[in-house]
C-alpha positions as CSV (number, residue, x, y, z in Angstrom):
1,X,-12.9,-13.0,-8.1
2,X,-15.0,-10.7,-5.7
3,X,-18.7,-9.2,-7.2
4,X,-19.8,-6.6,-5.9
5,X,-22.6,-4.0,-6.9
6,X,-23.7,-0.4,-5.4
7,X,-26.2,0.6,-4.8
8,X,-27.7,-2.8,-3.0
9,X,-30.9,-3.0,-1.4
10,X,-30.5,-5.4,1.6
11,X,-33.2,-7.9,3.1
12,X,-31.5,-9.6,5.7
13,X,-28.7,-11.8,3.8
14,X,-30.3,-11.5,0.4
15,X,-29.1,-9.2,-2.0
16,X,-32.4,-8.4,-4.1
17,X,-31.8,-6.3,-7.3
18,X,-34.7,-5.5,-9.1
19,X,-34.8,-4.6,-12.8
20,X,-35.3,-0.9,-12.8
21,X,-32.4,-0.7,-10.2
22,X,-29.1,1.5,-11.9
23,X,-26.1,-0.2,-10.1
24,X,-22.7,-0.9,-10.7
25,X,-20.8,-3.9,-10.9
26,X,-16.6,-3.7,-9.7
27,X,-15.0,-6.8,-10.3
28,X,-12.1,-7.5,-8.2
29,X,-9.3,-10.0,-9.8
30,X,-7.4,-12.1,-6.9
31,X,-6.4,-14.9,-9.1
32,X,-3.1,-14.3,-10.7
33,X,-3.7,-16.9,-13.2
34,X,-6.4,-14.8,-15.0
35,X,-3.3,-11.9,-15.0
36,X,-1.8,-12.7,-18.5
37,X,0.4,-9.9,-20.4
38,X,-2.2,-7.7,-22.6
39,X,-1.1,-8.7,-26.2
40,X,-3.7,-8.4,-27.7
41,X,-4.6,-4.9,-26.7
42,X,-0.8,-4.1,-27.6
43,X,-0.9,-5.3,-30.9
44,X,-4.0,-3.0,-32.0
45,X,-2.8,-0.3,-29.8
46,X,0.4,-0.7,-32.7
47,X,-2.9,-1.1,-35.6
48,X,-3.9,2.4,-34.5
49,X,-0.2,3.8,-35.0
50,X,-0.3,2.2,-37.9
51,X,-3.1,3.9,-39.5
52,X,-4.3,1.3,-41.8
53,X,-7.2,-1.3,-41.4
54,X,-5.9,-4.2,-43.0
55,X,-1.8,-5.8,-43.4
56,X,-0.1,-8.2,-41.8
57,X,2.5,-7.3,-38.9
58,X,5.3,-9.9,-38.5
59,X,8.0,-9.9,-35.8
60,X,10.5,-13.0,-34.8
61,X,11.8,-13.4,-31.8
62,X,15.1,-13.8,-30.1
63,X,16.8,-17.1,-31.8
64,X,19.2,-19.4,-30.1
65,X,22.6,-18.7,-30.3
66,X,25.7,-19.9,-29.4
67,X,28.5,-18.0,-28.8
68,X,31.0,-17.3,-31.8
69,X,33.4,-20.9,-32.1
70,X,32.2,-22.3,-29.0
71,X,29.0,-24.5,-28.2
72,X,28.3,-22.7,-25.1
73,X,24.8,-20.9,-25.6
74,X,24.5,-17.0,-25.5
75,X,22.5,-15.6,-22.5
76,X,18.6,-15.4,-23.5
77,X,17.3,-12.2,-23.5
78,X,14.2,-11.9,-25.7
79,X,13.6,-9.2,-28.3
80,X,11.3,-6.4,-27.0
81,X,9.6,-5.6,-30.3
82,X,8.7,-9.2,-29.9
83,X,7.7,-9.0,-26.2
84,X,5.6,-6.2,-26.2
85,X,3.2,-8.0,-29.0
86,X,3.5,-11.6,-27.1
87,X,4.3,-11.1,-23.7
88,X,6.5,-14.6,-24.2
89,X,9.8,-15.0,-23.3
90,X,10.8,-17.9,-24.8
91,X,13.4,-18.4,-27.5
92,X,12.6,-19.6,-31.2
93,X,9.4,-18.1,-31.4
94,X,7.5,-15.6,-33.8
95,X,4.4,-14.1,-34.0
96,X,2.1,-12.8,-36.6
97,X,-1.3,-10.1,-36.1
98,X,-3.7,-9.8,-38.7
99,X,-5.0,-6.2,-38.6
100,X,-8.1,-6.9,-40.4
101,X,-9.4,-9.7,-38.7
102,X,-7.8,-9.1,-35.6
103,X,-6.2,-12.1,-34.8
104,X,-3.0,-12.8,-33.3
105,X,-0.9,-16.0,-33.8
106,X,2.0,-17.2,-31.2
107,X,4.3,-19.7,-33.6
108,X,6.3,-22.2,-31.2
109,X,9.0,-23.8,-31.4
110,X,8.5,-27.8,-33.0
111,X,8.9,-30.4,-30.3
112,X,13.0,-31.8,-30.7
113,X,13.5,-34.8,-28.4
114,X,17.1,-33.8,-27.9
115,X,16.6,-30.9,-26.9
116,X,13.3,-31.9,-24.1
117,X,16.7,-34.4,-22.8
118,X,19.1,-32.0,-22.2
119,X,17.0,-29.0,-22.1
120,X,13.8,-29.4,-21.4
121,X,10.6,-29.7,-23.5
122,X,9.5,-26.3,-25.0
123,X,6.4,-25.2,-24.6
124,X,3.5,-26.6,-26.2
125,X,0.8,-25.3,-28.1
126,X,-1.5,-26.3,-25.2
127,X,0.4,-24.4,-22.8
128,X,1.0,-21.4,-24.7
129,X,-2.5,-20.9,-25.6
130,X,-3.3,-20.9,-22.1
131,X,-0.6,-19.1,-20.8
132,X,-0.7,-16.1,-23.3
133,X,-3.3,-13.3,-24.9
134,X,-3.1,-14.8,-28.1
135,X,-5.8,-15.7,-30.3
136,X,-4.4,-19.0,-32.0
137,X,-0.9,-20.9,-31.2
138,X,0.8,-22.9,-33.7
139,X,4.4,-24.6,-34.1
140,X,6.8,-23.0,-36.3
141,X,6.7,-25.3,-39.1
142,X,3.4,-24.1,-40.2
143,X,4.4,-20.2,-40.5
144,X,5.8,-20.3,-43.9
145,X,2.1,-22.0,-44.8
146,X,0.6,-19.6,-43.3
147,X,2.5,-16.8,-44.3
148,X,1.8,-18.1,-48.4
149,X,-1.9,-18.2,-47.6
150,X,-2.2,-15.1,-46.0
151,X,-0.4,-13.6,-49.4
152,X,-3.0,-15.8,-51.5
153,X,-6.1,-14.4,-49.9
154,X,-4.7,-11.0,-48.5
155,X,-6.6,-7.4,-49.1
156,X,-6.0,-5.6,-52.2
157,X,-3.2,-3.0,-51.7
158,X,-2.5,-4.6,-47.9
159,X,1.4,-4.9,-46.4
160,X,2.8,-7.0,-44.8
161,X,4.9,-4.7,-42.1
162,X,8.3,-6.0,-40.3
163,X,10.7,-4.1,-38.3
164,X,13.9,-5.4,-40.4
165,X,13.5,-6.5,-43.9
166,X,16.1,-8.5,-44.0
167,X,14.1,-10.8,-40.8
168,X,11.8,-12.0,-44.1
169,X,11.2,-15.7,-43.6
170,X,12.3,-18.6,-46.1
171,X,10.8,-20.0,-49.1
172,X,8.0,-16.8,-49.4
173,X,8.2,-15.2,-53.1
174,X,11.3,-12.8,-54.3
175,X,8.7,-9.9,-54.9
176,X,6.6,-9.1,-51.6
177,X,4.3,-6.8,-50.4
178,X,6.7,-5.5,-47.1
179,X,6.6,-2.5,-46.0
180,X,10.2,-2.3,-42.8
181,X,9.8,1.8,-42.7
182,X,6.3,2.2,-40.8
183,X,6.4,-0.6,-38.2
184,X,8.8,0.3,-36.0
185,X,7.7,3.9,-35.3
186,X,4.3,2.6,-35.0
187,X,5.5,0.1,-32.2
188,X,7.8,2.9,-30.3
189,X,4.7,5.4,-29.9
190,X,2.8,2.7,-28.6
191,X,5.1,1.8,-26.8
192,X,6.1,5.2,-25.0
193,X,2.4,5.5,-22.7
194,X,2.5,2.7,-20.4
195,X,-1.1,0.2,-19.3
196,X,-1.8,-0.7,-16.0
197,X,0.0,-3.8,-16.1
198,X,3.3,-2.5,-17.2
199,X,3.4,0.0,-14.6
200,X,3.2,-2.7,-11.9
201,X,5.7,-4.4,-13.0
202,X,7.9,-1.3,-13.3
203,X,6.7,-0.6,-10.0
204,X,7.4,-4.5,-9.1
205,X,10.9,-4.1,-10.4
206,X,11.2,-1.2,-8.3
207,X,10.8,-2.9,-5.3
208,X,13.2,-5.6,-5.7
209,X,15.9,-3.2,-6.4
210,X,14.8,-1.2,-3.2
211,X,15.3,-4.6,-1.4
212,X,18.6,-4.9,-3.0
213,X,19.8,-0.8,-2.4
214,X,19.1,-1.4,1.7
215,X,20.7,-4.3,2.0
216,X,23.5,-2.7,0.1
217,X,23.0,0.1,2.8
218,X,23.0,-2.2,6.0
219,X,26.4,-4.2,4.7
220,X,28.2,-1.4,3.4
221,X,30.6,-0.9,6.2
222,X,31.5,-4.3,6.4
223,X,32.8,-4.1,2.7
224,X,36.0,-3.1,1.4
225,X,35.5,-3.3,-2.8
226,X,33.0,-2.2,-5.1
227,X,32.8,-6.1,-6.5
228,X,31.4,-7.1,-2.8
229,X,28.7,-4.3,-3.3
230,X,28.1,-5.7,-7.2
231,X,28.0,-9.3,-6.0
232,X,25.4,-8.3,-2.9
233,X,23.1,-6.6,-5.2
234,X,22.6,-9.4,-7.7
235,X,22.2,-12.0,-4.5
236,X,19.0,-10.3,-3.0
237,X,17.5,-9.2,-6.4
238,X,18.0,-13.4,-7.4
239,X,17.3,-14.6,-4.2
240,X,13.6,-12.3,-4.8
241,X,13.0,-13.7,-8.0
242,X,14.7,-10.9,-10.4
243,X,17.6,-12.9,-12.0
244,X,18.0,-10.4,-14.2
245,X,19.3,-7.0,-14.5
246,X,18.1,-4.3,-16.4
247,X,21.7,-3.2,-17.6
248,X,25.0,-3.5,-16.2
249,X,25.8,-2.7,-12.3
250,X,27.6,0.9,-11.6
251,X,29.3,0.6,-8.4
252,X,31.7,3.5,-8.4
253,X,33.4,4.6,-5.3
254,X,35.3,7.9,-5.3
255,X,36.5,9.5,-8.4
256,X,35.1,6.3,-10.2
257,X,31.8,7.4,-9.6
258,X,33.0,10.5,-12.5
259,X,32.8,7.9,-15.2
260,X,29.3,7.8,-15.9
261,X,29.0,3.8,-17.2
262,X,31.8,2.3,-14.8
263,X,31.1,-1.0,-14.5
264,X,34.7,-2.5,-13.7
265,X,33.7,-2.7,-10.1
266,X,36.8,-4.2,-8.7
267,X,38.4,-1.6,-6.7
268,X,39.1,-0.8,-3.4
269,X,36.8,1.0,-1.0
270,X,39.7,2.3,1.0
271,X,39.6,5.9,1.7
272,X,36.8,6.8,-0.8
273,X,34.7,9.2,0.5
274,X,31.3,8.0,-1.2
275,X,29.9,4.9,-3.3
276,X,27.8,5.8,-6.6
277,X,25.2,2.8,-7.2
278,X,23.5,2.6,-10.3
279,X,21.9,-0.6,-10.3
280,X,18.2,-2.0,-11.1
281,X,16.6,-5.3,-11.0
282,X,14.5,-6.7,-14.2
283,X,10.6,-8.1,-13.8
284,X,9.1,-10.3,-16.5
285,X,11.2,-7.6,-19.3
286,X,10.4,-4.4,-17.8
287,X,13.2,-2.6,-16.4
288,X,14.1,-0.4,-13.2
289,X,16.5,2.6,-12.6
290,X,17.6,3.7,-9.7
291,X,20.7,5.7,-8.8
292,X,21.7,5.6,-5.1
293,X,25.3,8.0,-3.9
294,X,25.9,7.4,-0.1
295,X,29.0,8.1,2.2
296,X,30.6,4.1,3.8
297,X,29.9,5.5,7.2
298,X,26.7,7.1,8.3
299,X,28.0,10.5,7.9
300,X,29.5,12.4,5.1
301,X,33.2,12.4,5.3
302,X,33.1,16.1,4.6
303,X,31.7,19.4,3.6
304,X,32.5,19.4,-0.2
305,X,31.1,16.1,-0.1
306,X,28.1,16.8,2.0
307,X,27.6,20.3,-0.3
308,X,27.7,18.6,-3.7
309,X,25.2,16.0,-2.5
310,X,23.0,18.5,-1.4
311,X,23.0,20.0,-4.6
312,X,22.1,17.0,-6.2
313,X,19.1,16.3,-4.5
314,X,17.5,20.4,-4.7
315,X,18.0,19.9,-8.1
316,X,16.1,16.1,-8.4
317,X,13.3,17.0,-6.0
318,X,12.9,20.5,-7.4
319,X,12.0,18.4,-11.0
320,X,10.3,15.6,-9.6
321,X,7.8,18.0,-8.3
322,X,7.6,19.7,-11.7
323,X,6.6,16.0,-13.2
324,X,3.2,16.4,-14.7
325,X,1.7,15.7,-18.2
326,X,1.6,18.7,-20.7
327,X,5.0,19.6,-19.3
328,X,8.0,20.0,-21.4
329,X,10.9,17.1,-20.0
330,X,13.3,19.6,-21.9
331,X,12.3,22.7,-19.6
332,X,13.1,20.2,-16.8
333,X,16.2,19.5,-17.6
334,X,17.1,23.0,-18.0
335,X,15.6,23.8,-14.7
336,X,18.0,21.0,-13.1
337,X,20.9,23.0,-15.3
338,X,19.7,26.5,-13.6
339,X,20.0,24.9,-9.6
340,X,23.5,23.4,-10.8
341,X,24.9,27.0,-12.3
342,X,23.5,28.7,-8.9
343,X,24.9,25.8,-6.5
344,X,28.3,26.0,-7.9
345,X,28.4,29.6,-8.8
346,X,27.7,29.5,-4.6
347,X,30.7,27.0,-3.3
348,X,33.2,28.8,-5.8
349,X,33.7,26.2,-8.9
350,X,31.9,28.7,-11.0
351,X,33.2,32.5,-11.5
352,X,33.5,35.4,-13.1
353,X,30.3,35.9,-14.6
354,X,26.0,36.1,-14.3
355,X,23.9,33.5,-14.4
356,X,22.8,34.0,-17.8
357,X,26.0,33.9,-19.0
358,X,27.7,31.3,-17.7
359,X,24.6,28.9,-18.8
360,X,24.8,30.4,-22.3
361,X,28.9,29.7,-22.4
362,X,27.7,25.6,-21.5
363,X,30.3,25.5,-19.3
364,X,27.9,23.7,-16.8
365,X,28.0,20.5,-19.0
366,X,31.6,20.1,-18.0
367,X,29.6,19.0,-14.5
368,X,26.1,18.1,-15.5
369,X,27.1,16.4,-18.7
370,X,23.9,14.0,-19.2
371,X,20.9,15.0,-19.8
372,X,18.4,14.6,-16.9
373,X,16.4,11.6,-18.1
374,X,15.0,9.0,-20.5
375,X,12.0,7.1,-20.4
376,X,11.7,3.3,-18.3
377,X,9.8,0.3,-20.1
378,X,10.9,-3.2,-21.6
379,X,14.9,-1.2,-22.6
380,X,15.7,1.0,-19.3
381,X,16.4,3.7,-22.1
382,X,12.7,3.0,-23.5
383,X,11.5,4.0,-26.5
384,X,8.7,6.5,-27.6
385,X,7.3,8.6,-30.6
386,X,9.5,11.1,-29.8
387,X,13.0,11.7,-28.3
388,X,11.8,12.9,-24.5
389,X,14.6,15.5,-24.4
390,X,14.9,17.9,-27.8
391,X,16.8,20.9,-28.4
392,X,14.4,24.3,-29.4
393,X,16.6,25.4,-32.4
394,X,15.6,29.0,-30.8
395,X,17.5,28.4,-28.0
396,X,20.5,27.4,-29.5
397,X,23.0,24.5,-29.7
398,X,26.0,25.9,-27.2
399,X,23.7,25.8,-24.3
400,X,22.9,21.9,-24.1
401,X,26.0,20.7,-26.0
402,X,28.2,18.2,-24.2
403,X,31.7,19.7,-22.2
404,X,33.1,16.3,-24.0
405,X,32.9,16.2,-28.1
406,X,31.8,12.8,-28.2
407,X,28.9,10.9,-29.0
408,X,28.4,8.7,-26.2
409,X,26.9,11.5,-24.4
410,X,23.3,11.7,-25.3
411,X,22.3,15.3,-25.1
412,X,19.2,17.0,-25.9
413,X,19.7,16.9,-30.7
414,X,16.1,16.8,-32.1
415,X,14.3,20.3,-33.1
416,X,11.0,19.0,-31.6
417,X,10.2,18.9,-27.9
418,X,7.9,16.3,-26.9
419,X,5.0,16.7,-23.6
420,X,5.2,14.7,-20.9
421,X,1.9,12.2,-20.9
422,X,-0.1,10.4,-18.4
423,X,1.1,6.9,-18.0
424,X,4.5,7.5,-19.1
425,X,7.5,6.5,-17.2
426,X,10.3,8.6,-16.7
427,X,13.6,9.1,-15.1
428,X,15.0,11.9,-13.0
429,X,18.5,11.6,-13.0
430,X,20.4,14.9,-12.4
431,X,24.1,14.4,-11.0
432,X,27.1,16.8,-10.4
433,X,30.5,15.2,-11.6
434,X,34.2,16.2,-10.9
435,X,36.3,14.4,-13.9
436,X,39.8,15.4,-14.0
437,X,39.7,14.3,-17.9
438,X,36.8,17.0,-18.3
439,X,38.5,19.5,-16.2
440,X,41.7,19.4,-18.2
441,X,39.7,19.8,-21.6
442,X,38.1,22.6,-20.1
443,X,41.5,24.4,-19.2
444,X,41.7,24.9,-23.6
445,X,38.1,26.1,-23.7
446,X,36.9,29.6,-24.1
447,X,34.7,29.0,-21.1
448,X,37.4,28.5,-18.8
449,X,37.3,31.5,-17.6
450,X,33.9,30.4,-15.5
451,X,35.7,28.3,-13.7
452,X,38.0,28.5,-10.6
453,X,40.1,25.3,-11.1
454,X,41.6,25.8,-7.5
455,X,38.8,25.1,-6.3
456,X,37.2,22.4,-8.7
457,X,40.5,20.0,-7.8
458,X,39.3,20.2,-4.4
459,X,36.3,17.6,-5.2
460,X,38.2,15.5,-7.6
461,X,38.0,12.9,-4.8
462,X,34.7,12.8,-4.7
463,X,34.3,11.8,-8.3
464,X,30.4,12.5,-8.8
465,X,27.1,12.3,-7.4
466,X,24.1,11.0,-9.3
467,X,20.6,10.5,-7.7
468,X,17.9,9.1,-10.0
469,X,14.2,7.7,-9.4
470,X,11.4,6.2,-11.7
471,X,8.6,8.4,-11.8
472,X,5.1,7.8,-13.6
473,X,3.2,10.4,-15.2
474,X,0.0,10.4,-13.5
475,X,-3.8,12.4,-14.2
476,X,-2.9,14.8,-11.6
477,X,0.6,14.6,-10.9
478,X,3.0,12.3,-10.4
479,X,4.1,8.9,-8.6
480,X,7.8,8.1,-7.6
481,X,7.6,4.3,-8.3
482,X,11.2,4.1,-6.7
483,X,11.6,3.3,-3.2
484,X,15.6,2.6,-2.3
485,X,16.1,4.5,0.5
486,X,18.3,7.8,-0.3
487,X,19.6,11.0,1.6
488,X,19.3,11.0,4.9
489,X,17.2,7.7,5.2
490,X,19.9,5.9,3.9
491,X,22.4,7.6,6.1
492,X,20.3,6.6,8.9
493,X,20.6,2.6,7.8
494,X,24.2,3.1,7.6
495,X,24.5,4.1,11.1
496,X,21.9,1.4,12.5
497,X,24.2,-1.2,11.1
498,X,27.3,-0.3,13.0
């Protein structure tokens, strides 16, 4: 830790600082030990979302399970209500906060002797209280003790607030005081503004998936199927301490890369004229997204492939700029709408009518058929008070509706549009997609007639371009915390590893 104070009155070496003196003290952290996870500040950030000054919030975390008739255990992967109030990632555990007297308790798991042979000991309350921002750690047995006393001495009129009712722990009386409607609301508007140390670890998520994107970028030539490009990306993001991912790889080459969640991976790179990479690497929960499309020589293959990426990146640098707080993500995505219409109304896929009204016909969702972001936090769809992207109802539904009827296409749907605000984190994900499934749909539409389908089957092959970054919120702007190489950086690595 490094002290220092301005102003400072120097005699020779000493530092002399008298009484009257107005000065200011920076204190500079350099041991990571003193980092630990802030969950204390969390849980009354949840307190004030809450609204009430006394109740009891309980949350369990992620159990043990096996998987269904075998003994083999499920992959771990701890329960983010759970995290963002603890900050541990350790199965078995629970965690209660008493608003009124501000205290936090970590429950443990009991030591099993069996399980320290073949497993490994779990932690202890030793280690736990130093290890975590928690006020008091205890094993498990004692919740149900401490729950019943808490209920004996409890606040007139106070709750006790879970996320799922049906989480209510054993051997507690049949008539309680719960309250599962308030909590988790409370939790995702907390949730949706990120602290300092969440951002850095977004940020250090980032990084390793940057790490894992050029690497990606210097072997790609060398490959010949999307698993070898699935397999490399895991390799650097373990080998860099990120064992896991923050959902499932997209490696989609050609007109894979039109599905939007591929993730067979297991095709041929053989005369596809680009890759689509959606892949990011997971630090300590948080999660990183980053979408990378990029030709498997240093060049593109060919005009309509060169054109639509292009496209892709006016529309993603033209909203990145406009990343600010106070600013609508809706109005965003409709600006990335308006540079789509205008770029395919130019190379022919769009006809027959203005501006106006081929965006009012929604046509353009048969090509831009996501909307342009979400935010990033402990889910890489994150949670907030508010759905980022909302439909106006004066605007209309036609205009933002899916080219697909189905509901795996999240689309603007809520009637309120939220503000962008500092410290959230954000994705910018616009994309331009040629899906023959989509394009034969569209041939019974009324909107077909906005399209030239001549010339819309002359990018089938390319399948779809997506380019997508993290981006946080800041005072007076914005920062891209993503880092991969893309456009013609990337192009450039290609080409130096030939």
């Amino acid at each position: 830790m490094r002290v220092t104070s301005q102003p400072l009155p120097l005699v020779g070496q000493d530092v002399i600082i008298n009484s009257v003196d107005s000065y200011q003290i920076h204190l500079t952290v350099s041991d990571g030990s003193c980092d630990k996870y802030p969950a204390k500040q969390h849980a009354r950030n949840v307190a004030r979302k809450l609204g009430v000054s006394h109740g009891l919030i309980f949350i369990a975390g992620e159990p043990t399970i096996n998987y269904r008739d075998s003994d083999q255990g499920r992959a771990f992967r701890q329960r983010r209500y759970f995290y963002y109030l603890s900050g541990v990632d350790e199965a078995d555990c629970a965690l209660t906060y008493d608003i009124g007297l501000d205290r936090l308790t970590l429950f443990v798991p009991d030591f099993d002797l069996r399980q320290a042979i073949w497993m490994g000991p779990t932690v202890t309350r030793e280690e736990a209280q130093d290890r975590y921002d928690v006020d008091r750690v205890l094993y498990y047995s004692s919740l149900q003790p401490e729950l019943l006393s808490w209920l004996t001495e409890r606040v007139q009129n106070s709750l006790m607030y879970m996320v799922h009712q049906s989480e209510t722990p054993t051997g507690l009386p049949a008539e309680l005081p719960v309250d599962s409607t308030l909590l988790m609301p409370a939790m995702n508007a907390a949730r949706g503004v990120k602290d300092e140390y969440e951002i850095r670890m977004i940020r250090q998520a980032n990084k390793v998936s940057a790490l894992a994107h050029r690497r990606i970028l210097e072997q790609i030539q060398k490959m010949s199927n999307e698993s070898q490009i699935e397999g490399s990306f895991l390799n650097t993001c373990i080998s860099n301490g990120a064992k896991n991912q923050s959902y499932e790889i997209i490696a989609a080459s050609g007109p894979n890369a039109a599905t939007l969640h591929y993730v067979r991976n297991n095709e041929s790179l053989a005369k596809k004229p680009l890759v689509c990479l959606d892949a990011g690497a997971e630090w300590n929960c948080y999660a990183s997204d980053v979408t990378r499309t990029f030709p498997l020589k240093g060049e593109w293959p060919s005009e309509y492939v060169s054109n639509i990426y292009k496209l892709v990146e006016q529309m993603q640098e033209a909203c990145i700029k406009g990343v600010r707080r106070g600013v609508r993500f809706l109005d965003l995505h409709n600006l990335a709408n308006d540079i789509a219409i205008d770029g395919l109304l130019a190379l022919g896929v769009l006809k027959g009518g203005s501006h106006a009204e081929i965006r009012d016909s929604g046509v353009n969702k048969i090509f831009f058929p996501h909307g342009l972001g979400h935010h990033v936090g402990l889910e890489v769809h994150d949670v907030s008070e508010s759905e980022i992207m909302a439909l106006d109802s004066s605007l209309g539904a036609t205009r933002f509706r899916s080219g697909v009827n189905t509901t795996t296409f999240h689309a603007p749907c809520t009637l309120s549009a939220p503000l962008l605000e500092e410290g959230m984190v954000v994705t910018v994900e616009p994309g331009v997609y040629f899906s023959s499934l989509a394009l034969a749909n569209a041939r019974k539409q009324p909107y077909a007639k906005y399209i030239d389908f001549d010339v819309a089957s002359q990018y089938i092959h390319i399948g779809g371009v997506r380019i997508e970054d993290d981006i946080l919120v800041t005072a007076n702007g914005n920062e891209n915390l993503t880092t991969a190489p893309k456009g013609d950086e990337a192009l450039a690595i290609i080409r130096g590893s030939s």
